[in-house]
MOPAC internal coordinates of N, CA, C and O (Angstrom, degrees):
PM7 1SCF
backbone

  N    0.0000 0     0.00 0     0.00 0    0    0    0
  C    1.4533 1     0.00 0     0.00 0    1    0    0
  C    1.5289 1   108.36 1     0.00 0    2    1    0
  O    1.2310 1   116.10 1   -16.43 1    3    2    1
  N    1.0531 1   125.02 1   163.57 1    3    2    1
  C    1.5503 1   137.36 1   177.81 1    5    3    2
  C    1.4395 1   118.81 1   -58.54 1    6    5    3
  O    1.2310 1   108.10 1   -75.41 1    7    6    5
  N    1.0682 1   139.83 1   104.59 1    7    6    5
  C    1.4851 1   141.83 1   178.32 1    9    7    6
  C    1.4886 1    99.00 1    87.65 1   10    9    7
  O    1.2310 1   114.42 1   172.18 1   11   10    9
  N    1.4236 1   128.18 1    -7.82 1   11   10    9
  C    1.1983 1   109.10 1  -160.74 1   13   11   10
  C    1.9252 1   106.60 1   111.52 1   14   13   11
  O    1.2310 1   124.83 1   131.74 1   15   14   13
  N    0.6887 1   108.33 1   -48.26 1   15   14   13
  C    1.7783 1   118.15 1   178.63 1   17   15   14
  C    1.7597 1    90.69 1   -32.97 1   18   17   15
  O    1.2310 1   122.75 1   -53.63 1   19   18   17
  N    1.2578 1   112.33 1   126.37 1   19   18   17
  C    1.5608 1   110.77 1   122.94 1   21   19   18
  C    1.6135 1   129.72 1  -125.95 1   22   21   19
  O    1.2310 1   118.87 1    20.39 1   23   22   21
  N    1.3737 1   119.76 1  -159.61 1   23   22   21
  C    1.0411 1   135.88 1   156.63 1   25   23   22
  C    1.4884 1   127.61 1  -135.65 1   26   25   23
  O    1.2310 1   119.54 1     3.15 1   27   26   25
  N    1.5154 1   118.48 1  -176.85 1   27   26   25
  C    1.2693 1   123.68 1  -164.95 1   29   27   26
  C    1.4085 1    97.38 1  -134.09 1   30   29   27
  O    1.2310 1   114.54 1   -23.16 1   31   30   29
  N    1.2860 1   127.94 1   156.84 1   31   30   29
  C    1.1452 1   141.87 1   164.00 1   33   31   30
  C    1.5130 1   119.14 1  -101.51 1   34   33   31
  O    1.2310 1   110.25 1   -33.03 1   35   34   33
  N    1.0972 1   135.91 1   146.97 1   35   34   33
  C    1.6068 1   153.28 1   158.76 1   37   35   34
  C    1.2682 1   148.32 1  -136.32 1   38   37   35
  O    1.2310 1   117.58 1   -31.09 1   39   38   37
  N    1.4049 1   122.21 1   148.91 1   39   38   37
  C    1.5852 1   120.56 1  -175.28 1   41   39   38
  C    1.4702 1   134.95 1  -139.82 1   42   41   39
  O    1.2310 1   105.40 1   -18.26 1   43   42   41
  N    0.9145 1   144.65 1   161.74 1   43   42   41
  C    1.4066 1   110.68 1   174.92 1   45   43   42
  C    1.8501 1   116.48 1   170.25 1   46   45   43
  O    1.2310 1   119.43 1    -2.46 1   47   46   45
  N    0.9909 1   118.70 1   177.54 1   47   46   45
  C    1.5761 1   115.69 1   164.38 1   49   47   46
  C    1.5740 1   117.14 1  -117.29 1   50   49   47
  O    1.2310 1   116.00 1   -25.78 1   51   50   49
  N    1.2133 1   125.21 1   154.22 1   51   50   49
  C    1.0839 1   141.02 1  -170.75 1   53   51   50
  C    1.6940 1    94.93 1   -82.84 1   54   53   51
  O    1.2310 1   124.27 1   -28.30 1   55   54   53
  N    1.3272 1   109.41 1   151.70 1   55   54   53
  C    1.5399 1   131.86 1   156.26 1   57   55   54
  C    1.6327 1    91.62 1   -34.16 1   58   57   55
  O    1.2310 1   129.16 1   -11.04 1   59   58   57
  N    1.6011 1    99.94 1   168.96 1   59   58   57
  C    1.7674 1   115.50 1   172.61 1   61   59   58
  C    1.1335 1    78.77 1  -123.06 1   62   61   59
  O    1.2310 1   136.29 1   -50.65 1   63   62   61
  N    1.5267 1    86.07 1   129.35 1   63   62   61
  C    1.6735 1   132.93 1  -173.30 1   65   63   62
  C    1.6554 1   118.26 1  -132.24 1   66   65   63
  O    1.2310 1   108.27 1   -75.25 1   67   66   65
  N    0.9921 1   139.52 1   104.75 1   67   66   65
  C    1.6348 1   143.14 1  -176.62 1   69   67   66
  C    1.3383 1   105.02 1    52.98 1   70   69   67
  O    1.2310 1   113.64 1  -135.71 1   71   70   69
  N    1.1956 1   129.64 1    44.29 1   71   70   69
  C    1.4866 1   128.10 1   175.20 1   73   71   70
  C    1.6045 1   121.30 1    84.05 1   74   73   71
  O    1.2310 1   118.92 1  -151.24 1   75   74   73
  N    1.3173 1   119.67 1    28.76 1   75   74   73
  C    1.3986 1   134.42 1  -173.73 1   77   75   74
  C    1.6469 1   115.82 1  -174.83 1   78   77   75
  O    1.2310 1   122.00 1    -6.66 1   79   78   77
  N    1.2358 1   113.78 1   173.34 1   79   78   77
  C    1.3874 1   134.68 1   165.46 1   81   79   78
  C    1.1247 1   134.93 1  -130.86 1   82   81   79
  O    1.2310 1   112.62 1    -2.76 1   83   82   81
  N    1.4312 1   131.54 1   177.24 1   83   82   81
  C    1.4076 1   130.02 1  -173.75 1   85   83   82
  C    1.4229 1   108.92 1  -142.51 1   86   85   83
  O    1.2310 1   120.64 1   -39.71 1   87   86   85
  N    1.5951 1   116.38 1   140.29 1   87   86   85
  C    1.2955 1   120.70 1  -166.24 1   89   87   86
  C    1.8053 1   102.82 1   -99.89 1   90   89   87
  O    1.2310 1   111.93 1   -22.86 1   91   90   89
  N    1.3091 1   132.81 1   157.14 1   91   90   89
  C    1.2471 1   130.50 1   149.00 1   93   91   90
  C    1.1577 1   130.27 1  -162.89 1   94   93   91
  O    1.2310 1   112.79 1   -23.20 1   95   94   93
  N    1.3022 1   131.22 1   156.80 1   95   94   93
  C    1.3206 1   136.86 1  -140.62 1   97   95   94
  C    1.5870 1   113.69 1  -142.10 1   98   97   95
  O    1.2310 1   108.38 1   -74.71 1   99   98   97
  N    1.1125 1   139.32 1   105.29 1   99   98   97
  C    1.4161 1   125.45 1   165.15 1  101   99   98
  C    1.7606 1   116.01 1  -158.72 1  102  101   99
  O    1.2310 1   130.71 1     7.56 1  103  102  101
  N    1.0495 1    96.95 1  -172.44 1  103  102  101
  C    1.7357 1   119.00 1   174.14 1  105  103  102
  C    1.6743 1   122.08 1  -104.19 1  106  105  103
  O    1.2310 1   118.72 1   -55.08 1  107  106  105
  N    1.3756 1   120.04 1   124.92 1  107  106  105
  C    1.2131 1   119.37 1   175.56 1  109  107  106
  C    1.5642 1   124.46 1   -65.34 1  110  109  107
  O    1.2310 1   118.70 1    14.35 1  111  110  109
  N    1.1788 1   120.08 1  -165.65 1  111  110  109
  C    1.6049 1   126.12 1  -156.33 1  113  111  110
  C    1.3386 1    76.28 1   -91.63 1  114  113  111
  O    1.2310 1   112.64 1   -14.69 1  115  114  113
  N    1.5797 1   131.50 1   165.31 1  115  114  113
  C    1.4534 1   144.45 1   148.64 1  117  115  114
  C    1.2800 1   120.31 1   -62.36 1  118  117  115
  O    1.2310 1   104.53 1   -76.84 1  119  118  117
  N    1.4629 1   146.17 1   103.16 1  119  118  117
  C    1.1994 1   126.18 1  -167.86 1  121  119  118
  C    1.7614 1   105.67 1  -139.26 1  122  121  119
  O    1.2310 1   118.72 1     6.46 1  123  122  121
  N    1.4004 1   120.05 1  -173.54 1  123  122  121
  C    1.7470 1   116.65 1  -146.85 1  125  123  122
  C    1.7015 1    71.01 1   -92.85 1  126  125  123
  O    1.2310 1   133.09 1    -8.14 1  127  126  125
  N    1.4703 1    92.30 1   171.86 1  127  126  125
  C    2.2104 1   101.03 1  -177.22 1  129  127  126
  C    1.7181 1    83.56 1  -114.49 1  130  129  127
  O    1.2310 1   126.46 1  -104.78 1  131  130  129
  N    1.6850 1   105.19 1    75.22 1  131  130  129
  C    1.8718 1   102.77 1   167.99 1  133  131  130
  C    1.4547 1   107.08 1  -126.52 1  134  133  131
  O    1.2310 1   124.34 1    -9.26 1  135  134  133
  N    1.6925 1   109.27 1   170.74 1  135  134  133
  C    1.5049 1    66.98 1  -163.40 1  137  135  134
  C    1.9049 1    93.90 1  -110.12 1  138  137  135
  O    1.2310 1   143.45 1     7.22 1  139  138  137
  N    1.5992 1    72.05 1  -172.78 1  139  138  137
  C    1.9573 1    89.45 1  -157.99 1  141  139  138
  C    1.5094 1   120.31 1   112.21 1  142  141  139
  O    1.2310 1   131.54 1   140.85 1  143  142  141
  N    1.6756 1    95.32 1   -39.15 1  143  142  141
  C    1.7677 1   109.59 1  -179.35 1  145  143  142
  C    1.4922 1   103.04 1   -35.36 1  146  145  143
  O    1.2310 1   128.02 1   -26.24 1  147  146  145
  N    1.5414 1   102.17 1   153.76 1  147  146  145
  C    1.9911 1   114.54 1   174.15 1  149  147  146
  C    1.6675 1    77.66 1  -143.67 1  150  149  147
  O    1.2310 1   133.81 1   -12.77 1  151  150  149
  N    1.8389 1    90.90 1   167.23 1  151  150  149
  C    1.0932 1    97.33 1  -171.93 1  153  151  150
  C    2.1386 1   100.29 1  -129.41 1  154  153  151
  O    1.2310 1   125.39 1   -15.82 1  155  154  153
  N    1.4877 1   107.26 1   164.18 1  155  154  153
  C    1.5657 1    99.25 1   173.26 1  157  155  154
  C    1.6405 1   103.19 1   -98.68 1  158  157  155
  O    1.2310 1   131.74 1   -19.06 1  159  158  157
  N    1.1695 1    94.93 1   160.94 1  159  158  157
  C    1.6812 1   107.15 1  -175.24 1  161  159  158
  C    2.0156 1    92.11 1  -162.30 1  162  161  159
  O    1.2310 1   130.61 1   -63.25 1  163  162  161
  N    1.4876 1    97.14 1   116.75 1  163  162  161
  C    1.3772 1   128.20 1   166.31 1  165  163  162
  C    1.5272 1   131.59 1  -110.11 1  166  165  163
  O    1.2310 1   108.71 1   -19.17 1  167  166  165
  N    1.0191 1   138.73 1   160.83 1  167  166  165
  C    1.5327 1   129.56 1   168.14 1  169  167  166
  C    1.3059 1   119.94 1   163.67 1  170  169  167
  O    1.2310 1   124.38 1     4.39 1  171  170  169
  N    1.2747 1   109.19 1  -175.61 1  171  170  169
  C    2.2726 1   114.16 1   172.64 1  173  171  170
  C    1.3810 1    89.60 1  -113.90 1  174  173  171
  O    1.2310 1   117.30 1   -52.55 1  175  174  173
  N    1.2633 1   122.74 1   127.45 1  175  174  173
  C    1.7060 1   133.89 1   130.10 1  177  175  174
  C    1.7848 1    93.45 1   -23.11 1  178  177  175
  O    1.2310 1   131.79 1    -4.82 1  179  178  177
  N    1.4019 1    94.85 1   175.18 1  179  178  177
  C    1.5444 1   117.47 1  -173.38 1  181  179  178
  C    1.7116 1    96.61 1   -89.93 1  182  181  179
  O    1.2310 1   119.39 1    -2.55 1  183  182  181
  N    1.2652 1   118.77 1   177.45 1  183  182  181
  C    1.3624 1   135.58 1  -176.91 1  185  183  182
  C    1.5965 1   107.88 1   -90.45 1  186  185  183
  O    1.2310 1   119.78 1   -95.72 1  187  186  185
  N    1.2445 1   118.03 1    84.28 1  187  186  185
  C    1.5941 1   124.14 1  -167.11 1  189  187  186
  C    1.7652 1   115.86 1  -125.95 1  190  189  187
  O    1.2310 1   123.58 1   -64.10 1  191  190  189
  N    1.0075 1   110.74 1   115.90 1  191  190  189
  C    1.5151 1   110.26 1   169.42 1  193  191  190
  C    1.7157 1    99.84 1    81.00 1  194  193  191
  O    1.2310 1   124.59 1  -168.61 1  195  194  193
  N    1.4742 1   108.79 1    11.39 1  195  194  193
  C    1.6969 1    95.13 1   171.84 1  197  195  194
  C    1.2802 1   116.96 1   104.24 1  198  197  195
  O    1.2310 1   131.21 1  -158.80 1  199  198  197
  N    1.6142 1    95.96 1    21.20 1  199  198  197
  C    2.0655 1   104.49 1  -160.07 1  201  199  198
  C    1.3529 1   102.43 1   172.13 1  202  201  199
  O    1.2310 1   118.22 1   -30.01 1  203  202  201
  N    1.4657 1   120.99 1   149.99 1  203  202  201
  C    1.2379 1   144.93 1   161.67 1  205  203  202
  C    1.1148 1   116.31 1  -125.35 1  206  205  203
  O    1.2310 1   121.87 1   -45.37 1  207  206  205
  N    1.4884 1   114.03 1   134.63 1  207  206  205
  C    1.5419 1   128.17 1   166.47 1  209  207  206
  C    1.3958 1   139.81 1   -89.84 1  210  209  207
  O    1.2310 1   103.21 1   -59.50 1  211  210  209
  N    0.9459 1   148.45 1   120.50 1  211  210  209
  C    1.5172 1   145.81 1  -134.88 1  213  211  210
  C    1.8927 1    93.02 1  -113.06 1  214  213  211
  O    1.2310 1   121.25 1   -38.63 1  215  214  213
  N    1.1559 1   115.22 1   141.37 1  215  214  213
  C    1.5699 1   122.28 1  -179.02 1  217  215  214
  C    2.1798 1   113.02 1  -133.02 1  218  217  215
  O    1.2310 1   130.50 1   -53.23 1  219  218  217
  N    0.7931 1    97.35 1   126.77 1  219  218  217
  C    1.7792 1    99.58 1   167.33 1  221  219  218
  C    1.3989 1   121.07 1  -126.02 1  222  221  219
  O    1.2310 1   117.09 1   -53.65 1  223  222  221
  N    1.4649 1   123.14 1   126.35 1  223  222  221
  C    1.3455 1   101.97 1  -165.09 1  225  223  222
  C    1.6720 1    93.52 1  -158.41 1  226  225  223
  O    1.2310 1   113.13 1   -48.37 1  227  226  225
  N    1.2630 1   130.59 1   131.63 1  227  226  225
  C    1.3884 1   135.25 1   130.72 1  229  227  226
  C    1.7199 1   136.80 1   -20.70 1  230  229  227
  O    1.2310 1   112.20 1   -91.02 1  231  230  229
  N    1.3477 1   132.32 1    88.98 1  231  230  229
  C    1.5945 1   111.47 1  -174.76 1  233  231  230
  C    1.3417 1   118.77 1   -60.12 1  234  233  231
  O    1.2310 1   115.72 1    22.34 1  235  234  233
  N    1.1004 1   125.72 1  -157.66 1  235  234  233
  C    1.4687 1   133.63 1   156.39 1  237  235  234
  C    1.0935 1   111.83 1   -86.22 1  238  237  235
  O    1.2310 1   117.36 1   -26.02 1  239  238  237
  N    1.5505 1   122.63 1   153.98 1  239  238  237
  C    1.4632 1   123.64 1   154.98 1  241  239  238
  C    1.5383 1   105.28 1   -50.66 1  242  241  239
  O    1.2310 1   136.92 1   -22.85 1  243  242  241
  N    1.7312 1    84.83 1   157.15 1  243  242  241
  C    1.8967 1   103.13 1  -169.78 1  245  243  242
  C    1.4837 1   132.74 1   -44.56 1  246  245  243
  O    1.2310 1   110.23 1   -50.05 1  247  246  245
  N    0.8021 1   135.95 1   129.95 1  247  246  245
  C    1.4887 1   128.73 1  -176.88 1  249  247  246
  C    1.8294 1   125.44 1  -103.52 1  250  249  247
  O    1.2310 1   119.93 1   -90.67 1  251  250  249
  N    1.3209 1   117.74 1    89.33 1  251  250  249
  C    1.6029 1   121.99 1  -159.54 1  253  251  250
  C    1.2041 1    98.33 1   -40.52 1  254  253  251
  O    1.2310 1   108.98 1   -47.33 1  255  254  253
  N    1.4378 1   138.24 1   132.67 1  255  254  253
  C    1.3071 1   127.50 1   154.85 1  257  255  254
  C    1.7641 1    94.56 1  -125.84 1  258  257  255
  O    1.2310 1   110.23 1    22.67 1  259  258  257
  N    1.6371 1   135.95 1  -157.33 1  259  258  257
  C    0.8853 1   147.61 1  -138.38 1  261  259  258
  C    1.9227 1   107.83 1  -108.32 1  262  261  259
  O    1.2310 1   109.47 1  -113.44 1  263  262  261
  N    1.4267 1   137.35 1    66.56 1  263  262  261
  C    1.2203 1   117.22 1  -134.52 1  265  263  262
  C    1.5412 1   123.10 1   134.20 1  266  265  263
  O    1.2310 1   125.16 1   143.31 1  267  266  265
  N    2.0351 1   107.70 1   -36.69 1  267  266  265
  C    1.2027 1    94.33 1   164.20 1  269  267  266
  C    1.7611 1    77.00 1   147.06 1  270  269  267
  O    1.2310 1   110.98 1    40.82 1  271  270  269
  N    1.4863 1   134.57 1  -139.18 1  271  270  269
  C    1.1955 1   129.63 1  -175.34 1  273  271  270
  C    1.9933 1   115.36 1  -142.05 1  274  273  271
  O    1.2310 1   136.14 1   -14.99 1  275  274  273
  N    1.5338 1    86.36 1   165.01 1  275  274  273
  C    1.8524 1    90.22 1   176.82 1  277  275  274
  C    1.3994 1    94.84 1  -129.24 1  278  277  275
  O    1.2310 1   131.96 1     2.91 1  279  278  277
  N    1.4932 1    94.51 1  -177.09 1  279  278  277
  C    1.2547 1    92.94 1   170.48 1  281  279  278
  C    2.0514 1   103.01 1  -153.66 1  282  281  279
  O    1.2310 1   123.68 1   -21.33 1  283  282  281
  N    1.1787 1   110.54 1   158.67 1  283  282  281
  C    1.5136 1   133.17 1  -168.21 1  285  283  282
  C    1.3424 1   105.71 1   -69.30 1  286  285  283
  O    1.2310 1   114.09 1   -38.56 1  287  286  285
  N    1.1688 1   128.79 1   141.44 1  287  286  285
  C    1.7043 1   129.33 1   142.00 1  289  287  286
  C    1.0422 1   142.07 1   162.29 1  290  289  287
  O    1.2310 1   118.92 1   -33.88 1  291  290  289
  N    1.4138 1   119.67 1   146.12 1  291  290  289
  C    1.5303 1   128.73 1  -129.66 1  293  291  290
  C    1.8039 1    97.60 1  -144.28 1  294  293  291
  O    1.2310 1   128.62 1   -42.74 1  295  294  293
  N    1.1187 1   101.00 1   137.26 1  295  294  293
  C    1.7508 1   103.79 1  -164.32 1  297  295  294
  C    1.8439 1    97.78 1  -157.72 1  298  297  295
  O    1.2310 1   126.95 1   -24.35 1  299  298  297
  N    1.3696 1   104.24 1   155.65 1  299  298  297
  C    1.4294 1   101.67 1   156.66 1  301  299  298
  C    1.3145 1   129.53 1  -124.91 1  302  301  299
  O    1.2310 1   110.64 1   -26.92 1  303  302  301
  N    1.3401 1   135.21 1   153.08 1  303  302  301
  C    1.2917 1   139.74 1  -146.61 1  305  303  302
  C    1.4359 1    99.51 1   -83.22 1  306  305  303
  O    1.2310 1   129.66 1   -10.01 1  307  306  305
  N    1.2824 1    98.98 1   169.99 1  307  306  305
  C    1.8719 1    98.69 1   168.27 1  309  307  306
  C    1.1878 1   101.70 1   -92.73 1  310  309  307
  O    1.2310 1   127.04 1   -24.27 1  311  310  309
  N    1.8891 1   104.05 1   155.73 1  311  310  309
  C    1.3662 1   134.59 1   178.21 1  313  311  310
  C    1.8464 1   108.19 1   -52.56 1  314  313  311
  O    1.2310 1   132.05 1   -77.79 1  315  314  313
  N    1.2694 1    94.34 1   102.21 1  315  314  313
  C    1.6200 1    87.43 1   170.14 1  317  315  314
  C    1.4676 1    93.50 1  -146.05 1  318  317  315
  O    1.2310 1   128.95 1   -18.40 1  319  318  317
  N    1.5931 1   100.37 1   161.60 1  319  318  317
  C    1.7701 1   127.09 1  -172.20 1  321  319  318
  C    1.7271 1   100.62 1    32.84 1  322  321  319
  O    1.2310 1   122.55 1  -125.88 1  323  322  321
  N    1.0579 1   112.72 1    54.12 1  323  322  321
  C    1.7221 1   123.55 1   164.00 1  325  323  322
  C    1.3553 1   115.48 1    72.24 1  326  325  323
  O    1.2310 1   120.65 1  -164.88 1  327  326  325
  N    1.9059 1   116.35 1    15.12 1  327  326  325
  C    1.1435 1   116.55 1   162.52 1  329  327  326
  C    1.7578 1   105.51 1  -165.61 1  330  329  327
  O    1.2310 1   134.52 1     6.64 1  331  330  329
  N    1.6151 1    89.52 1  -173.36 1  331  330  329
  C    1.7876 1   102.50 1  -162.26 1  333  331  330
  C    1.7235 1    94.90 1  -124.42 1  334  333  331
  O    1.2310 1   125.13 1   -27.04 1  335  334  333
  N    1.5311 1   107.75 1   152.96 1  335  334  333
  C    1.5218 1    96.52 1   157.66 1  337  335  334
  C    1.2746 1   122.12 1  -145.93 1  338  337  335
  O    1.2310 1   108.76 1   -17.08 1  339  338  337
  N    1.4600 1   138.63 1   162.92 1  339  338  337
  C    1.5621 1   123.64 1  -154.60 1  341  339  338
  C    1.8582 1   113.66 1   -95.37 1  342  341  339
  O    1.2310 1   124.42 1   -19.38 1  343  342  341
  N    0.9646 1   109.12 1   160.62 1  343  342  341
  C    1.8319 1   108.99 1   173.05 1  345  343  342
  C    0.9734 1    84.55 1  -146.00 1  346  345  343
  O    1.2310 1   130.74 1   -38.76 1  347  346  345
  N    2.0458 1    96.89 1   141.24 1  347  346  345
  C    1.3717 1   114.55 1  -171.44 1  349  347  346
  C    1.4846 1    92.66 1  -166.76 1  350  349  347
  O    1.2310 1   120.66 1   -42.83 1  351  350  349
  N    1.4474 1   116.34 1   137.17 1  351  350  349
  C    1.5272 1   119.81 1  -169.61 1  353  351  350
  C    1.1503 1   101.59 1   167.56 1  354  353  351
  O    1.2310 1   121.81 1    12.92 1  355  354  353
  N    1.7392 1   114.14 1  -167.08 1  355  354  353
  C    1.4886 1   107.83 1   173.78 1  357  355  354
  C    1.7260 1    94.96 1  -141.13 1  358  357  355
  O    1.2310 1   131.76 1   -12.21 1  359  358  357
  N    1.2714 1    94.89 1   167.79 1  359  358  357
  C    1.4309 1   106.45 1  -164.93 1  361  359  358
  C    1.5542 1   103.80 1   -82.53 1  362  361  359
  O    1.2310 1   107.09 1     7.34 1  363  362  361
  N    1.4420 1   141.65 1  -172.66 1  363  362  361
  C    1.5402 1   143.00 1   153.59 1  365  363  362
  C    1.4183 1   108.84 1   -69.30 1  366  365  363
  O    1.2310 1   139.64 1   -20.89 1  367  366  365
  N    1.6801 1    79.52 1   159.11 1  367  366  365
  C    1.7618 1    89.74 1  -169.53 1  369  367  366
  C    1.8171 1    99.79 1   -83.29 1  370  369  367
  O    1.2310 1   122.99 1   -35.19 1  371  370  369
  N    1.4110 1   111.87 1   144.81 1  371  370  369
  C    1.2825 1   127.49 1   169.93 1  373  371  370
  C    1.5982 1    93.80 1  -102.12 1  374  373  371
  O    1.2310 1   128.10 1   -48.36 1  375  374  373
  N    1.4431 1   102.00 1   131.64 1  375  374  373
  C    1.6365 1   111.20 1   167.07 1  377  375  374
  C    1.2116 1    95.55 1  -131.12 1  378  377  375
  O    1.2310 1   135.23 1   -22.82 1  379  378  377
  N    1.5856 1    88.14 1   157.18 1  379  378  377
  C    1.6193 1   127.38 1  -159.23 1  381  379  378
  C    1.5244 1   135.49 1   -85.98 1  382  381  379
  O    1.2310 1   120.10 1   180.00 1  383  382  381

């Protein structure tokens, strides 16, 4: 990556929430590969049940796995159509 910066990729479904779920998909903030680093991750859930929910959240610092590292994280959505729902997973591994 450029200077050193990378990112991570992610995907996932939302908790079941009022009789449905929500899908979402994105890329984290660019950040230095030192350690301690966390990364930002923003976005909309998919268009489900008549509504999408928007999420912002901080990961965890890096997590060594086999290859290089991931990282953790778990957030909850904003209040929409009279409720919220959680995403929690881990992102792809960045190797080194």
């Amino acid at each position: 990556m450029p200077d050193g910066l990378h990112s991570h990729s992610f995907r996932g479904r939302s908790t079941f929430t009022d009789g449905h779920t929500h899908g979402y998909t994105g890329v984290t903030s660019l950040n230095p590969d030192v350690p301690g680093h966390v990364h930002y991750m923003m976005g909309e859930t998919t268009f489900d049940d008549g509504h999408i929910h928007r999420y912002a959240l901080y990961t965890s610092p890096e997590i060594p796995v086999d290859g290089g590292h991931t990282h953790y994280y778990r957030a909850a959505t904003t209040f929409n159509d009279g409720h919220i729902h959680y995403l929690y997973g881990y992102t792809t591994v960045y190797g080194q």
